[in-house]
PDB file of N, CA, C and O in Angstrom:
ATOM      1  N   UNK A   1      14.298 -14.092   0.641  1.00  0.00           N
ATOM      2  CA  UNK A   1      14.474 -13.069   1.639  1.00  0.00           C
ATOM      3  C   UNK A   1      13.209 -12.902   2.482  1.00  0.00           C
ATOM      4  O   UNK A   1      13.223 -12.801   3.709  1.00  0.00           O
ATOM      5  N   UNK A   2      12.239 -12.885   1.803  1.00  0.00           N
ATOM      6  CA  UNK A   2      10.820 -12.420   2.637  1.00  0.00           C
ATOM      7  C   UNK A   2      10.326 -13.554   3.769  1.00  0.00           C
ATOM      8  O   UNK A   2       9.629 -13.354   4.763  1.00  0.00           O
ATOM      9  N   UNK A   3      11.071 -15.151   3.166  1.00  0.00           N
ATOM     10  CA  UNK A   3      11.049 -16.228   4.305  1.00  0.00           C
ATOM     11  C   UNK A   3      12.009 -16.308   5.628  1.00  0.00           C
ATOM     12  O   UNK A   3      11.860 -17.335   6.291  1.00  0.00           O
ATOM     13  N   UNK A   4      12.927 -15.410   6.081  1.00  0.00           N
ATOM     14  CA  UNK A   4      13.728 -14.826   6.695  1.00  0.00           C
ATOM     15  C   UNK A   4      13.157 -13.908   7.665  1.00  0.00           C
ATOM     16  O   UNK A   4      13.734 -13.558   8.695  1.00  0.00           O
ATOM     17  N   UNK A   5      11.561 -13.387   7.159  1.00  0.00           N
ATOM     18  CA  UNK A   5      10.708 -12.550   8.078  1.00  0.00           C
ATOM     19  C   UNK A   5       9.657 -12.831   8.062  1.00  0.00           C
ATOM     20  O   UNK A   5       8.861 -11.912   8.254  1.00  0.00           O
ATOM     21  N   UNK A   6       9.137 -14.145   7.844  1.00  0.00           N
ATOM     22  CA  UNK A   6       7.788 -13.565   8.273  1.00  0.00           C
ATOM     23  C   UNK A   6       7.642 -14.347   9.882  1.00  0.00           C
ATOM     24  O   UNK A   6       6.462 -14.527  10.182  1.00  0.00           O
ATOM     25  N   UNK A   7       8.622 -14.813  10.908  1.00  0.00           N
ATOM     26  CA  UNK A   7       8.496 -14.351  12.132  1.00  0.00           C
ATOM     27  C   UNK A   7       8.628 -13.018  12.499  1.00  0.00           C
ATOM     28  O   UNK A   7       7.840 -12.768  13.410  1.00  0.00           O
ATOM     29  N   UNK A   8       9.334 -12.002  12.152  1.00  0.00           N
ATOM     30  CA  UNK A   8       9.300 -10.969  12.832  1.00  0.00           C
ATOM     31  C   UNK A   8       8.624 -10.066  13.658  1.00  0.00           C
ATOM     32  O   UNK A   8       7.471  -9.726  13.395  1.00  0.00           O
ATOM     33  N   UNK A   9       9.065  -9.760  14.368  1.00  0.00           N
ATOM     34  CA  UNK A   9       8.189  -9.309  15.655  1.00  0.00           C
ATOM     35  C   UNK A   9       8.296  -8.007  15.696  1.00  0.00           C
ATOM     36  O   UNK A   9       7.303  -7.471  16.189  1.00  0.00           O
ATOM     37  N   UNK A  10       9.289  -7.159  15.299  1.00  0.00           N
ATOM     38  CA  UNK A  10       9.676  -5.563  15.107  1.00  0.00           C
ATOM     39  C   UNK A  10      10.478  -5.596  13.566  1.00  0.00           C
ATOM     40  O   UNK A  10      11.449  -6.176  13.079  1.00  0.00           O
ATOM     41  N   UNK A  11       9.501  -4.657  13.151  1.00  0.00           N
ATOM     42  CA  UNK A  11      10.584  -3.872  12.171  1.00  0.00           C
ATOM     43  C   UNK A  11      11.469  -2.636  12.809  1.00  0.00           C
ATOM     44  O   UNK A  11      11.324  -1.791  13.692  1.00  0.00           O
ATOM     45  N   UNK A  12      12.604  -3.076  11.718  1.00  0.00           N
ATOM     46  CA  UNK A  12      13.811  -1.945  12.216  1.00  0.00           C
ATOM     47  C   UNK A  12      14.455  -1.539  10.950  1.00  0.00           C
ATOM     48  O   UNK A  12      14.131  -1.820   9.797  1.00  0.00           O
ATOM     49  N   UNK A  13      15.552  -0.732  11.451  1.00  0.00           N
ATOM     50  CA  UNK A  13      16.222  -0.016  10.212  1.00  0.00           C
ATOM     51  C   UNK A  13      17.165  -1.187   8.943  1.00  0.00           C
ATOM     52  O   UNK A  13      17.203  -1.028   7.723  1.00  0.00           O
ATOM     53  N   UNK A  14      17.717  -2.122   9.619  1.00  0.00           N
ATOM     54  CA  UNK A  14      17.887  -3.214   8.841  1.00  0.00           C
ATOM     55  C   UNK A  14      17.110  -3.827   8.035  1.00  0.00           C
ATOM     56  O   UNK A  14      17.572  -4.120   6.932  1.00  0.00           O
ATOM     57  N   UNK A  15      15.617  -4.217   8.385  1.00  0.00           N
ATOM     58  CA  UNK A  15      14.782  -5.011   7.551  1.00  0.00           C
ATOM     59  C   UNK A  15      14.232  -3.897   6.620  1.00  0.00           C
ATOM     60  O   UNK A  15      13.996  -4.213   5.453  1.00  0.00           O
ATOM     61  N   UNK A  16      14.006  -2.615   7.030  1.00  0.00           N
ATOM     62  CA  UNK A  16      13.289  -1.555   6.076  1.00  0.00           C
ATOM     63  C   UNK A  16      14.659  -1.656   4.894  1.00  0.00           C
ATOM     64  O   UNK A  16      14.493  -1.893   3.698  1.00  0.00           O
ATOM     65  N   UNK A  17      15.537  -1.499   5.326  1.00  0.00           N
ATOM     66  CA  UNK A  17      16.790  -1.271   4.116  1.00  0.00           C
ATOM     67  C   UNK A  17      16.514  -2.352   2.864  1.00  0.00           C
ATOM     68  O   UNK A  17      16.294  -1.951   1.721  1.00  0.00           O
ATOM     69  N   UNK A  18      16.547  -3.583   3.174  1.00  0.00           N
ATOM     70  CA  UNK A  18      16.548  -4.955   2.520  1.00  0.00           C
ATOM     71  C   UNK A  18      15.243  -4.982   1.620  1.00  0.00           C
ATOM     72  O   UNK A  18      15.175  -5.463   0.488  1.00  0.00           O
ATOM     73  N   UNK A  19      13.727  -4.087   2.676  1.00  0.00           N
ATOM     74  CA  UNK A  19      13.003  -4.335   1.576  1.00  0.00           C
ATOM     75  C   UNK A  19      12.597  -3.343   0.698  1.00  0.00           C
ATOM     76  O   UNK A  19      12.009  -3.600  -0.352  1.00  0.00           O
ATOM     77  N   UNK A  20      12.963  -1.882   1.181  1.00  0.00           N
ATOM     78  CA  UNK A  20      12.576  -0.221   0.246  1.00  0.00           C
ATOM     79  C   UNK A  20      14.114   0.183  -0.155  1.00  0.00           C
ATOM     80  O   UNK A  20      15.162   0.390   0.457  1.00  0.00           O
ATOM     81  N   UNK A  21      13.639   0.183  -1.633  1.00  0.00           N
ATOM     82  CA  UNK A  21      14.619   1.148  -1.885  1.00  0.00           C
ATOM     83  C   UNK A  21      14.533   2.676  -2.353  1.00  0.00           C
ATOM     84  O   UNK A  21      15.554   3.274  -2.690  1.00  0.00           O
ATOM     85  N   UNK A  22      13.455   3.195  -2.360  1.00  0.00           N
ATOM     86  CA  UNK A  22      13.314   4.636  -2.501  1.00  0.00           C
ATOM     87  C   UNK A  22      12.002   4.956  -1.443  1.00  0.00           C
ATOM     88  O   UNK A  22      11.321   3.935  -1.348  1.00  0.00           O
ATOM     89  N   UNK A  23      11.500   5.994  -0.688  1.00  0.00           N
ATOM     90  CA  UNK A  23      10.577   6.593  -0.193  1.00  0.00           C
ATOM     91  C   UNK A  23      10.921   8.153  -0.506  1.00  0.00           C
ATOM     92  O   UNK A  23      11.607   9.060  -0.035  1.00  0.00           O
ATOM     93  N   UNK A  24       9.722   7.831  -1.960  1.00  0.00           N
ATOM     94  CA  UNK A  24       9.571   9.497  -2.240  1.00  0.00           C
ATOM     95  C   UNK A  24       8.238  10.473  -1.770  1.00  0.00           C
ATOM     96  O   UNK A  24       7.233   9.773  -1.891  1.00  0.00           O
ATOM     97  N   UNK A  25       8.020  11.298  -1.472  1.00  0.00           N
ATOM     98  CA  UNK A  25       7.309  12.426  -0.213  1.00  0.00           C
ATOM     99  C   UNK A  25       6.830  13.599  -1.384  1.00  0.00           C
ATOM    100  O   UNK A  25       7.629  14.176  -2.122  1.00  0.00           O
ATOM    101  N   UNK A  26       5.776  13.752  -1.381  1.00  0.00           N
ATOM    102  CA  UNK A  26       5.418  15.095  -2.336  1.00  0.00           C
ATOM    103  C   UNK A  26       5.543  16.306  -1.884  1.00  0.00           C
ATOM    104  O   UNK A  26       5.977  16.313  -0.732  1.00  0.00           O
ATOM    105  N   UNK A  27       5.334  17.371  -2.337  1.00  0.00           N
ATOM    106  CA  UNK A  27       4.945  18.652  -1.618  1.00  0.00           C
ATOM    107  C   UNK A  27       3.611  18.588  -1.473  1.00  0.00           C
ATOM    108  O   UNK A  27       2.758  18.015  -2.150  1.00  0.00           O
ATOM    109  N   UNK A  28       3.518  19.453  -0.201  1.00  0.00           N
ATOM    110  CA  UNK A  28       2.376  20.075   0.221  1.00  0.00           C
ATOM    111  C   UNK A  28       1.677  20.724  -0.386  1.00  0.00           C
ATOM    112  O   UNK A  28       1.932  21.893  -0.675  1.00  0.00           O
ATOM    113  N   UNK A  29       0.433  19.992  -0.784  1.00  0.00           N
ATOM    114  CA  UNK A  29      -0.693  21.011  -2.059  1.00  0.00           C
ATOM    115  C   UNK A  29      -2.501  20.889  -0.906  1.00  0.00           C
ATOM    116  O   UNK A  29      -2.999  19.794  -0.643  1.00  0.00           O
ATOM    117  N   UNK A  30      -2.917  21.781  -0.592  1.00  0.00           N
ATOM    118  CA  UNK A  30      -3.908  22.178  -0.274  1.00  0.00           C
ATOM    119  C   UNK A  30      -5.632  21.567  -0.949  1.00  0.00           C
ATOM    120  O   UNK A  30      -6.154  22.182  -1.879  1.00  0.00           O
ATOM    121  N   UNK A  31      -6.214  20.522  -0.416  1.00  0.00           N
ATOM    122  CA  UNK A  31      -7.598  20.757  -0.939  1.00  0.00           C
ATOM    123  C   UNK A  31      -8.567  21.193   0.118  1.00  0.00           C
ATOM    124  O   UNK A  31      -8.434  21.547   1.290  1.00  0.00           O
ATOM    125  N   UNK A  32      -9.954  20.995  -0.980  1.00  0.00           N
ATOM    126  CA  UNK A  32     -11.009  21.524  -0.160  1.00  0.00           C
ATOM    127  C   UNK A  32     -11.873  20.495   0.165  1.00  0.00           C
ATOM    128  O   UNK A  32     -12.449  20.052  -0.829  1.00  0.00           O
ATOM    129  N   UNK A  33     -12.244  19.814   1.493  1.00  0.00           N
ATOM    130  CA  UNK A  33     -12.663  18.811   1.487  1.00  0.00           C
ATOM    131  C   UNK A  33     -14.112  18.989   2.601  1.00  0.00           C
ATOM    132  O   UNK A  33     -13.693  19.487   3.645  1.00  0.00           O
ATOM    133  N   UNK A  34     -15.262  18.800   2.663  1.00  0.00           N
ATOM    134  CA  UNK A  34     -16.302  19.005   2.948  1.00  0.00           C
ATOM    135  C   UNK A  34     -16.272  20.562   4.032  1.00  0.00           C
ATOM    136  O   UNK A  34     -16.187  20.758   5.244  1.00  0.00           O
ATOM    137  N   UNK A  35     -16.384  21.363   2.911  1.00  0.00           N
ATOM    138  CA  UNK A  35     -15.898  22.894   3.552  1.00  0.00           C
ATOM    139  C   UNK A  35     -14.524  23.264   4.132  1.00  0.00           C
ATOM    140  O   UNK A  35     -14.239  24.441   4.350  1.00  0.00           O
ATOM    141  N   UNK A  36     -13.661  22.242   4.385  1.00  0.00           N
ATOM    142  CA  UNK A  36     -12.747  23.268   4.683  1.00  0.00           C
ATOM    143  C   UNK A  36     -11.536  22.877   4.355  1.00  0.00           C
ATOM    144  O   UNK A  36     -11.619  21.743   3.884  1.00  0.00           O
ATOM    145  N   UNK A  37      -9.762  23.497   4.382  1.00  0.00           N
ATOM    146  CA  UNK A  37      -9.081  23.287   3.711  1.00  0.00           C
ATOM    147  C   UNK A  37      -8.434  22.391   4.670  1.00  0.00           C
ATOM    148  O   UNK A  37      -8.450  22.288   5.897  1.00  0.00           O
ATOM    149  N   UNK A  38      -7.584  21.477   3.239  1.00  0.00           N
ATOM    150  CA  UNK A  38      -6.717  20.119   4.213  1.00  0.00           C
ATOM    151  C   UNK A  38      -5.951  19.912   3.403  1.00  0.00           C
ATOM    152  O   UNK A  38      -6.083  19.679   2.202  1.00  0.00           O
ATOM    153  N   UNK A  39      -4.301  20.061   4.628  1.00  0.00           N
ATOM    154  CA  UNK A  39      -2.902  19.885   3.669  1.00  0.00           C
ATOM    155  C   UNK A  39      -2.685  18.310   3.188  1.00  0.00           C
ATOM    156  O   UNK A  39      -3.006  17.409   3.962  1.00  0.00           O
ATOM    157  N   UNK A  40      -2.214  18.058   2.083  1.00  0.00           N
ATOM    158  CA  UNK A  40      -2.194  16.796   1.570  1.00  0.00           C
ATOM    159  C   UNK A  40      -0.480  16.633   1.810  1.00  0.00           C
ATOM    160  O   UNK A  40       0.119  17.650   2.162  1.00  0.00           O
ATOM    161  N   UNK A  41       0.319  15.320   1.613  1.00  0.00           N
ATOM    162  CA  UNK A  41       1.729  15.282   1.048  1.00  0.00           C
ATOM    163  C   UNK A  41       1.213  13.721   0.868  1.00  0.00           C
ATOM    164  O   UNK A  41       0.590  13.082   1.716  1.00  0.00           O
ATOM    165  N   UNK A  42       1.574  13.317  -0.282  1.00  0.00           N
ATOM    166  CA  UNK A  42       1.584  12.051  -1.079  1.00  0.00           C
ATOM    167  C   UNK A  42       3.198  11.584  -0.825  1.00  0.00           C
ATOM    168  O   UNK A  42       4.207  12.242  -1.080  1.00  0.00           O
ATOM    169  N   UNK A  43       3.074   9.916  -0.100  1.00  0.00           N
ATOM    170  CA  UNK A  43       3.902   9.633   0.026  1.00  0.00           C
ATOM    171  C   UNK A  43       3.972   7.957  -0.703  1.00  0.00           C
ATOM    172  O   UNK A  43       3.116   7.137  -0.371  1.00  0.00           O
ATOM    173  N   UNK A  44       5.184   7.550  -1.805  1.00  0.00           N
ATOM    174  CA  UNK A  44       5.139   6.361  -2.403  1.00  0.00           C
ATOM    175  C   UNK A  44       6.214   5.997  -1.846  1.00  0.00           C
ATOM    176  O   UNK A  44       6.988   6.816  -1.352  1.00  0.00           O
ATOM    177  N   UNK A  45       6.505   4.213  -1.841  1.00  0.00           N
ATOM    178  CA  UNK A  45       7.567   3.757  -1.213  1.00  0.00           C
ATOM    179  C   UNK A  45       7.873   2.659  -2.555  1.00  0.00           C
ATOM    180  O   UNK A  45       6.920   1.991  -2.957  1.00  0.00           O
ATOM    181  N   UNK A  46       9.125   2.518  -3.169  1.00  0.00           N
ATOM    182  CA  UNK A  46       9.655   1.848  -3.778  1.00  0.00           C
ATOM    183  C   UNK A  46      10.519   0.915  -3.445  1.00  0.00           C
ATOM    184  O   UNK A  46      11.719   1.152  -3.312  1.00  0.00           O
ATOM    185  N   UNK A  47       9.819  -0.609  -3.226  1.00  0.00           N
ATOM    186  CA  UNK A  47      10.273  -1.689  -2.886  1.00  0.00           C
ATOM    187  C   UNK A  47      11.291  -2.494  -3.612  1.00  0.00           C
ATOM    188  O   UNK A  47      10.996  -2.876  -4.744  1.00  0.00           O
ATOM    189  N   UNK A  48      12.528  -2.823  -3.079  1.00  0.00           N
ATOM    190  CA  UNK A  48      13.218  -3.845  -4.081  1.00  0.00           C
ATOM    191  C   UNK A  48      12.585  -4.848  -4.640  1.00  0.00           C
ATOM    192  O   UNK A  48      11.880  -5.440  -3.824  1.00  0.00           O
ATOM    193  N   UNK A  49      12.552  -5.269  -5.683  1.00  0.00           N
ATOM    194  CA  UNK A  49      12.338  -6.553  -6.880  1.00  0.00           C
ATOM    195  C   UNK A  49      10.990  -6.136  -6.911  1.00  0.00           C
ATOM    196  O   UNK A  49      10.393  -6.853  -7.713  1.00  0.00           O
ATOM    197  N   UNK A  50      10.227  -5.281  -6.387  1.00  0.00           N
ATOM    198  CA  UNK A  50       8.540  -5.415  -6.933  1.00  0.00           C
ATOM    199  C   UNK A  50       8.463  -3.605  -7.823  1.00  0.00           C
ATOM    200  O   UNK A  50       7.748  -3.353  -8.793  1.00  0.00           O
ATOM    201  N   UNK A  51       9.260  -2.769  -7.233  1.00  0.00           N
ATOM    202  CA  UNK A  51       9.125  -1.353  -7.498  1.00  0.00           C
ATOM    203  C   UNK A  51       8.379  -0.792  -6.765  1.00  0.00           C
ATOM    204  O   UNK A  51       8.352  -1.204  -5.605  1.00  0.00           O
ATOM    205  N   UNK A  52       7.582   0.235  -7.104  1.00  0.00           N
ATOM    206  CA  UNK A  52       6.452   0.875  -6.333  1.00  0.00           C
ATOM    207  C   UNK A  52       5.334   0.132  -6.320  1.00  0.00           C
ATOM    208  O   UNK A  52       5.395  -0.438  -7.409  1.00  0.00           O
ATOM    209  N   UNK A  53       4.108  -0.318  -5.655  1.00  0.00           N
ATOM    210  CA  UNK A  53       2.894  -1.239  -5.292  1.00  0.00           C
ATOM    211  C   UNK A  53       1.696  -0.431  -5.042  1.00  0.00           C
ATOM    212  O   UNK A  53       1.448   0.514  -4.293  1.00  0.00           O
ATOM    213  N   UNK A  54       1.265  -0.869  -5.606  1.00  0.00           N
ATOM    214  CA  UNK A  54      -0.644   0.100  -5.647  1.00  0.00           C
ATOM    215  C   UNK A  54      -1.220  -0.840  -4.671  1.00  0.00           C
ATOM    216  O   UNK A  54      -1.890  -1.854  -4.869  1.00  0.00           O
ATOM    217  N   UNK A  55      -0.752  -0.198  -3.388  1.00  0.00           N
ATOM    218  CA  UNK A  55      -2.093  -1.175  -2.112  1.00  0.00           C
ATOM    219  C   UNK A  55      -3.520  -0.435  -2.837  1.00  0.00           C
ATOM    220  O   UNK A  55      -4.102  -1.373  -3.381  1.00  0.00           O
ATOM    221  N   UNK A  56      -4.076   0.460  -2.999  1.00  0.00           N
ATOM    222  CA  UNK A  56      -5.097   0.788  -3.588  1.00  0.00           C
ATOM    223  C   UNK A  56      -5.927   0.210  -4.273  1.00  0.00           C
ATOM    224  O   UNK A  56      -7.111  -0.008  -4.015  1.00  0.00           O
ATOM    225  N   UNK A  57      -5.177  -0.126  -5.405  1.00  0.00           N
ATOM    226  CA  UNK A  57      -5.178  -0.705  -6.854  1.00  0.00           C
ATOM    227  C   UNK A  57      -5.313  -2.216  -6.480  1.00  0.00           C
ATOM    228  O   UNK A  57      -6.180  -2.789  -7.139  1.00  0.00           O
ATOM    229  N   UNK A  58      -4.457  -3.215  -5.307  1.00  0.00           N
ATOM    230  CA  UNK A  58      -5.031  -4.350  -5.315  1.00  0.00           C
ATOM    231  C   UNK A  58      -5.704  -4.562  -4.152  1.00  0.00           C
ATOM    232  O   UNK A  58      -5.923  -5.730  -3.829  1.00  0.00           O
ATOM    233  N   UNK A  59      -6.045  -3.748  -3.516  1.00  0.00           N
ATOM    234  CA  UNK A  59      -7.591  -4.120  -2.637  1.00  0.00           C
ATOM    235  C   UNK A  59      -8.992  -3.777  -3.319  1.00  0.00           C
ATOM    236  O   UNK A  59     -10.060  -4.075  -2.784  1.00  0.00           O
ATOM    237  N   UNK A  60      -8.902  -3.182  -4.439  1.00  0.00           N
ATOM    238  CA  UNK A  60     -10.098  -2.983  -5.059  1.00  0.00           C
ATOM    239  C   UNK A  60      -9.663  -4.562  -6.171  1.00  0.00           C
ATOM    240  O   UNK A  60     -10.689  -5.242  -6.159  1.00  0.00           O
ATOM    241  N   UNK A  61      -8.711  -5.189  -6.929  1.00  0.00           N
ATOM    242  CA  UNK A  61      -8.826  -5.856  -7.136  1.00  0.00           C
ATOM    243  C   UNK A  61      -9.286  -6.656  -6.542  1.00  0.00           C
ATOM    244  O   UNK A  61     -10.317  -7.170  -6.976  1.00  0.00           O
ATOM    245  N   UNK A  62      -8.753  -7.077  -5.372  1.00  0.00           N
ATOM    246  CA  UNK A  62      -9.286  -8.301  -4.456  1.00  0.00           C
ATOM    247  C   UNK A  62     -10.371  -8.330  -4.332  1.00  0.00           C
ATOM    248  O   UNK A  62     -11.040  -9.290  -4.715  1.00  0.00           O
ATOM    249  N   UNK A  63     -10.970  -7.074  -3.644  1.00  0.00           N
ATOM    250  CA  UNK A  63     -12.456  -7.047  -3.072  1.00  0.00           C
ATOM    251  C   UNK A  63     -13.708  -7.371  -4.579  1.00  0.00           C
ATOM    252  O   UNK A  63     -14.933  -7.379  -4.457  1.00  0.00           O
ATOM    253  N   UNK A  64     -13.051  -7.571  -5.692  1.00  0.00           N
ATOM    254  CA  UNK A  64     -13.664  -7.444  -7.136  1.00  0.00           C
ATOM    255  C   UNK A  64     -13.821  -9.030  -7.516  1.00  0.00           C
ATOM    256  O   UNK A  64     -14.877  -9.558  -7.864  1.00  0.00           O
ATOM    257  N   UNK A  65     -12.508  -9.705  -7.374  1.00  0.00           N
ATOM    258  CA  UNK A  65     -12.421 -10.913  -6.825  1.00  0.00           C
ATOM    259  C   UNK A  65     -13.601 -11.836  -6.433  1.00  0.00           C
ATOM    260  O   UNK A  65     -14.298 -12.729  -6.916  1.00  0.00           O
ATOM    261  N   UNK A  66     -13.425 -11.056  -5.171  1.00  0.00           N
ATOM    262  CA  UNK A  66     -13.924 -11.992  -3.882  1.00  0.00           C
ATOM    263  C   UNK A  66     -15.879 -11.863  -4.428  1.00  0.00           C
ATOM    264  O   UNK A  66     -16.808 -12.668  -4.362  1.00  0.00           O
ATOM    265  N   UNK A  67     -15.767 -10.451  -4.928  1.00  0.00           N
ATOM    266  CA  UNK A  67     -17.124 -10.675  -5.042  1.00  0.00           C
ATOM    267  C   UNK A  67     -17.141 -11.673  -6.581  1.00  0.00           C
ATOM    268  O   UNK A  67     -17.730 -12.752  -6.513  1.00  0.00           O
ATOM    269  N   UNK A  68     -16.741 -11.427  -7.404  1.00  0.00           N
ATOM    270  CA  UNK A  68     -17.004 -12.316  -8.500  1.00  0.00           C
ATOM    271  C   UNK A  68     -16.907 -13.690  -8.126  1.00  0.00           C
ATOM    272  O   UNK A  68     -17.485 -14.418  -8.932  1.00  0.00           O
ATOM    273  N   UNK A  69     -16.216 -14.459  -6.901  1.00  0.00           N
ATOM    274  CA  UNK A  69     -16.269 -15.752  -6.328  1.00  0.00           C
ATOM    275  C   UNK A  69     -17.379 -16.124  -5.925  1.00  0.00           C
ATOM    276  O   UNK A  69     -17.955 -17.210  -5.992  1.00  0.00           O
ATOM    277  N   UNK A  70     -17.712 -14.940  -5.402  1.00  0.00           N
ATOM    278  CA  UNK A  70     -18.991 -15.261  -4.424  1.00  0.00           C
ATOM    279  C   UNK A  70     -20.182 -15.087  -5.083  1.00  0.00           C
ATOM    280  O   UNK A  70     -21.121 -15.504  -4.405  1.00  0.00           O
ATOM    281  N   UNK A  71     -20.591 -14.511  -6.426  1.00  0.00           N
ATOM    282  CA  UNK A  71     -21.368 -14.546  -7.099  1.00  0.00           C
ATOM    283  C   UNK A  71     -21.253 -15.951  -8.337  1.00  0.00           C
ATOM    284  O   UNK A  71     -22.244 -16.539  -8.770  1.00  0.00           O
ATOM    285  N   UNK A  72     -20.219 -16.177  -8.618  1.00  0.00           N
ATOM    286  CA  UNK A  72     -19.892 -17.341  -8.746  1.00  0.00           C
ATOM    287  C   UNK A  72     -20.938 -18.972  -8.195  1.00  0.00           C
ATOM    288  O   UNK A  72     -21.833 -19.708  -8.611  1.00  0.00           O
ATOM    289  N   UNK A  73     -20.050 -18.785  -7.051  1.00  0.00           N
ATOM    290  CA  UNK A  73     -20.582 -19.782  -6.004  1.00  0.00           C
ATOM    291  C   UNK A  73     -21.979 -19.794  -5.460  1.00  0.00           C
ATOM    292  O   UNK A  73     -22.407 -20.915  -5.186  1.00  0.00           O
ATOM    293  N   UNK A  74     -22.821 -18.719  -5.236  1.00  0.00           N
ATOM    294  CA  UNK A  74     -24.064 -18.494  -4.866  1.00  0.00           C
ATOM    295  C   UNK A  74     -23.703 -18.211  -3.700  1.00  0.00           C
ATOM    296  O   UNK A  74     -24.414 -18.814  -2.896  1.00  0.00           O
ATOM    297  N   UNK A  75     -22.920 -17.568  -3.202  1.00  0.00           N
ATOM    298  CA  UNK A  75     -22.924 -16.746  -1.780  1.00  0.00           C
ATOM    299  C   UNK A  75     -22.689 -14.862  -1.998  1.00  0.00           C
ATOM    300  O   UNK A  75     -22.044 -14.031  -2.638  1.00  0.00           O
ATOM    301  N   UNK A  76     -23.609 -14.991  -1.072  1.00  0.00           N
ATOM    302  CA  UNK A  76     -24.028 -13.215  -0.704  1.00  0.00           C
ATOM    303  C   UNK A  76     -22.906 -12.953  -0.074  1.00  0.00           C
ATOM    304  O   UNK A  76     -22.704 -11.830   0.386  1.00  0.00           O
TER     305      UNK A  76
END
């Protein structure tokens, strides 16, 4: 399925269907962030065949990676 798009030029309501199957939205909870207050809402998207995905979780992998390659290899 994912070889079916990777020309795509616009996403639309068809291709979002095929690849999320849940987008769940939190409530609104309040912090305090360098003096002053800021509304939060946490939003996760649950993808068919993978589930929910920690972009977070694998860009700190990667970037952990890349440096262990590069310390590896002898590049800064």
């Amino acid at each position: 399925m994912v070889k079916k798009y990777t020309d795509m030029t616009q996403l639309d309501a068809t291709i979002l269907r095929e690849f999320v199957e849940q987008i769940r939205v939190s409530d609104t909870y309040t912090i305090s962030e360098q003096g002053r207050q800021v509304k939060v809402r946490e939003v996760e998207i649950v993808y068919n065949f993978i589930g929910a995905f920690d972009f977070e979780g694998a860009r700190e992998q990667s970037q952990t990676a890349q440096v262990n390659h590069n310390a590896k290899g002898g590049v800064a």
